[in-house]
N, C-alpha and C positions, 0 to 999 in steps of 0.2 A: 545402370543395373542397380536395383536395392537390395541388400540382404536380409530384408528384415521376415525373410523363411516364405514356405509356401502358403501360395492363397492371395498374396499381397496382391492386388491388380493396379492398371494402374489411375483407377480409382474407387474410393468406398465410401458406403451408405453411412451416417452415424447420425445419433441423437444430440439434439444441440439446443436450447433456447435462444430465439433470435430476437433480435429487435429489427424491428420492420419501420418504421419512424417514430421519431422522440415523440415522449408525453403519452405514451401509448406502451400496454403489460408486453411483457417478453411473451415469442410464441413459441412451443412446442414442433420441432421440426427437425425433419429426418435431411443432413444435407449432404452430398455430395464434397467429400474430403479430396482431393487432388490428392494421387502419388507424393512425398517429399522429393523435394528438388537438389538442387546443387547447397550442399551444407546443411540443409534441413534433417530434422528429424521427428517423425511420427510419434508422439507421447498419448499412451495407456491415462487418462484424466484419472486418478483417484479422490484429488480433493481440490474446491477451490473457492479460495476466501472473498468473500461480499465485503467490497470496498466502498467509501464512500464517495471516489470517482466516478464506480460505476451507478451509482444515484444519481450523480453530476450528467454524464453521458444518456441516462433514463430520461430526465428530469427535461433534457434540451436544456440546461446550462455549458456545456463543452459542445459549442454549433459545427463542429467538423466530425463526425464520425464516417464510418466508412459501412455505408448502409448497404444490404442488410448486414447484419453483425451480430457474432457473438463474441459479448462483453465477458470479463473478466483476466485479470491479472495477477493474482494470486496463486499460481498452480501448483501443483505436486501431483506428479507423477512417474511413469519409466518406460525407458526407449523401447517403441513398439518394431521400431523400423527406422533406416540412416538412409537418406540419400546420398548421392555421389559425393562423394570427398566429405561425409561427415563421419569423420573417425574419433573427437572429443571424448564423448561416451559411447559405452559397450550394451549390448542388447540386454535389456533389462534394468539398465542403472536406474536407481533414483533420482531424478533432475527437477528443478524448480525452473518458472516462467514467470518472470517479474514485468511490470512496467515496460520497462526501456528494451523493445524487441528488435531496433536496429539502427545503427548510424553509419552513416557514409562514410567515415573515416580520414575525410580528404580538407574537411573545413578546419579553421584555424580553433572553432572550438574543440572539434576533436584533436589535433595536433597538440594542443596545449594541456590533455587534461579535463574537458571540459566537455564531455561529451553530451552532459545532460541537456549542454545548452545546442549541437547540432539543429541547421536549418533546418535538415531533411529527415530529421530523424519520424521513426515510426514506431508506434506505442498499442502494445497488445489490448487488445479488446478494446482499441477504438479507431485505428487507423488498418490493425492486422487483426484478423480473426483468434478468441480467447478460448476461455477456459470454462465457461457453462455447457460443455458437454463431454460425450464420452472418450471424444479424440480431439486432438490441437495435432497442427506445425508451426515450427518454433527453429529459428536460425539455434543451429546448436551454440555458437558462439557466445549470445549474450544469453544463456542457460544457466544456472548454479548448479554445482552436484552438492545432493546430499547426504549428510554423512549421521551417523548416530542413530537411537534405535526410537527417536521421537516419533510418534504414529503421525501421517500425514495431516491429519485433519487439525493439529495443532502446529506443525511446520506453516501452514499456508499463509498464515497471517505474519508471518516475518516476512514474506514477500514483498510488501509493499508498507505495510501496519509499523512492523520494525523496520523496515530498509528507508524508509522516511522518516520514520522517527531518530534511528541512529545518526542520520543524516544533520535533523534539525537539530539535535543534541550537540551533536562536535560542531555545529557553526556560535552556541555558545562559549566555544573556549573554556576556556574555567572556571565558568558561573559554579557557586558553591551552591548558591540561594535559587532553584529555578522551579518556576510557577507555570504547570501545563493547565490549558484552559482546553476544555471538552475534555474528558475520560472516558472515554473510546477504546476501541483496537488499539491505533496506534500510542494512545497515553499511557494503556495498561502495561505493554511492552518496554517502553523506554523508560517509565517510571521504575522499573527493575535493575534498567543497566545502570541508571544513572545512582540508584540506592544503594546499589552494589560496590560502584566507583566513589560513593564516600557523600556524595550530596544529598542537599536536604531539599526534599521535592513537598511542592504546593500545589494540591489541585484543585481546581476551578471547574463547578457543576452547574448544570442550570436550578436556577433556582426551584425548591421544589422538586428537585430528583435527588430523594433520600437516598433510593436504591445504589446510585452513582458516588457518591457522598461515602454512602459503607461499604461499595468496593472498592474505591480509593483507599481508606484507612484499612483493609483488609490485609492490601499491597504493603503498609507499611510504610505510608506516606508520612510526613512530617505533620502536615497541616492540611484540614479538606475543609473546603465550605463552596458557597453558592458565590457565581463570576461576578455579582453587586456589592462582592466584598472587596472590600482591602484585606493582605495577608495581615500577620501578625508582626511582622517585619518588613523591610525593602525588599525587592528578589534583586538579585544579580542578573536575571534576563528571565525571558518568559518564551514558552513556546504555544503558539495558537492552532490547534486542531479540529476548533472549530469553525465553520466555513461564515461566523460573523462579521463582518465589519465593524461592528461597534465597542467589540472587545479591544481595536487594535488602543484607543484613545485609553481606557479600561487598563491596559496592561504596560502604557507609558507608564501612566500613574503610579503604577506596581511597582516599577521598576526605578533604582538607586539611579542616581548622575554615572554617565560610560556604563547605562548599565543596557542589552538590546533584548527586542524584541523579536522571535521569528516567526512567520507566519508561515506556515506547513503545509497548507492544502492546497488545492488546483484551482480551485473557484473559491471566493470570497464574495460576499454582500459588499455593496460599496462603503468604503470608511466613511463617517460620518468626520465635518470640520470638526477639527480641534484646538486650543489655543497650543501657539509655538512654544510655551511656556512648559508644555509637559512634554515636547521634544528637545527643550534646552539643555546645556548643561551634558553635549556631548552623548543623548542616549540614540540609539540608532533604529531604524525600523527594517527589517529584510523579510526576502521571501525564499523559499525552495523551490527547484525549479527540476522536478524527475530524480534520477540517480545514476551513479555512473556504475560499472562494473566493479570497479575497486573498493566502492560502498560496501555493494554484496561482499564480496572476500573478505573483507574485514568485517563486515559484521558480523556472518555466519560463523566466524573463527571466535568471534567474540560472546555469539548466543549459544555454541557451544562449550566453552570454559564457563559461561555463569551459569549453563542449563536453565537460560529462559523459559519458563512457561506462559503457555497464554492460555486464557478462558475462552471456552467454545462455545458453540449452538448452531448445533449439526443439522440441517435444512436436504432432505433429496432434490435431489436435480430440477425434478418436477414442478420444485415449490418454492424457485427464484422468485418470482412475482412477490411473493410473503416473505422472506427471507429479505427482498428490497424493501417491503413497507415496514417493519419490523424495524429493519434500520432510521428507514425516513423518520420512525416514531419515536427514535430514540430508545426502544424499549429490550434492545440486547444488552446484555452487559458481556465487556470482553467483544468476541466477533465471531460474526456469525460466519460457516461454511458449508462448501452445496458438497455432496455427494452423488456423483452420477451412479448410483446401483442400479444394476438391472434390472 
């Protein structure tokens, strides 16, 4: 039985942009939403943030999706309807739909804490169906509630922009010195927490993107300039946002003896050799690997005590295709989000 009031059947038409195979523009289409099942629950799509995985998943660089598909991870919206045994959230709450939409809970990574790393784990808009239309189901489980009076269309990029970046953050420890390379979504975000918590952030732009360059110093960065530089000092670690391989060699460099390197994104270009010599001397190289649930709860605890802001650029529903090349081009600043309006 659902409660989610009269009318519900048990199934419904909705508007969606799908991908039909990689390499190929998202299509317009009306799909067939299943009833919510056992824990699930029916979410009202209000806003949802253009990530650059879902370029990755576009592109045919992430070769496993779950075709056809609608991509997106980044969601905000509120409970339209609960299936059986989904009592979490109340009819109407405001809920977020991140990345990480399910783990089995039974492997040694999840026993330990480590859920990111789950074999079986399933990942919204690319494994489970997302957030480019006007309805999702979503295991209420691994759902965030949202709280506070931030309009949706600027929540949505903490879904994954922040919850990775907060992520790659605290795997620096107590880097004082730390050098984000691509200033993006997720750099524009954590460049806040981290200015907040007392460090001095560097950020790293493509050469030639002035635009990038003055909104970094906008943020109240320490130091901005183009990824072919050296900072003005050692960095105590660096974090990589952008999907290069070439920066990784780039951002040893950068970086002090014991001092690491993290690399952020889902897909990377392959590294190019480097000599062992700017590995020496104790510096380390890591990657991120999704996010756990306890990520979200502390970061969202956290993005509301500093009242993060992110920059936007509000895209309709209709117009993911451009809202993706737009990305591809580099030519947002901040992050872009879709609006399913009727």
């Amino acid at each position: 039985m659902l409660d989610g009031g009269p009318g519900l059947c048990q199934s419904r038409d909705m508007r969606a942009m799908q991908l039909f195979r990689s390499q190929t523009p998202l299509v317009p289409s009306d799909v067939q939403l299943p009833a919510p099942g056992d824990g699930e629950v029916l979410i009202e799509v209000s806003a949802c943030g253009v990530c650059r995985t879902d370029l990755h998943v576009v592109d045919g660089e992430l070769q496993e999706p779950k075709l056809p598909l609608i991509i997106g991870h980044e969601v905000v919206g509120r409970i339209k309807a609960r299936g059986p045994g989904a009592r979490r959230f109340a009819l109407g709450a405001r809920v977020g739909v991140p990345w990480l939409g399910w783990t089995c809970n039974g492997c040694r990574y999840c026993a330990s804490g480590q859920e990111n790393l789950c074999e079986r784990a399933r990942f919204t808009g690319y494994t489970l169906q997302g957030g480019y239309a006007r309805e999702m189901l979503a295991d209420e489980r691994y759902c965030f509630g949202i709280e506070g009076d931030q309009d949706d269309a600027h929540v949505a990029p903490l879904l994954c922009a922040g919850l990775i970046g907060y992520r790659s953050l605290r795997l620096t420890g107590d880097a004082e010195r730390v050098g984000l390379y691509g200033f993006g979504a997720a750099a524009h975000i954590v460049a806040q927490v981290a200015i907040q918590q007392g460090r001095r952030v560097y950020a790293f732009v493509r050469p030639g993107d002035d635009s990038a360059q003055r909104f970094a110093t906008s943020l109240g960065v320490h130091w901005a300039g183009t990824s072919d530089r050296m900072p003005p000092e050692p960095l105590d670690a660096a974090i990589l946002f952008a999907p290069v391989g070439a920066l990784v060699p780039a951002a040893l460099q950068a970086v002090r003896p014991g001092g690491s390197v993290v690399c952020a994104g889902i897909h990377m270009s392959d590294i190019p050799a480097f000599p062992y010599r700017l590995l020496w001397r104790e510096r380390c190289v890591r990657s991120v690997a999704n996010l756990t649930r306890r990520d979200g709860e502390e970061f969202f605890a956290i993005a509301r005590q500093l009242r993060l802001e992110t920059t936007v650029v509000e895209y309709d529903l209709s117009d993911a295709n451009r809202a993706l090349s737009d990305l591809r081009a580099g030519s947002i600043s901040g992050a872009a989000v879709l609006r399913p309006h009727e």
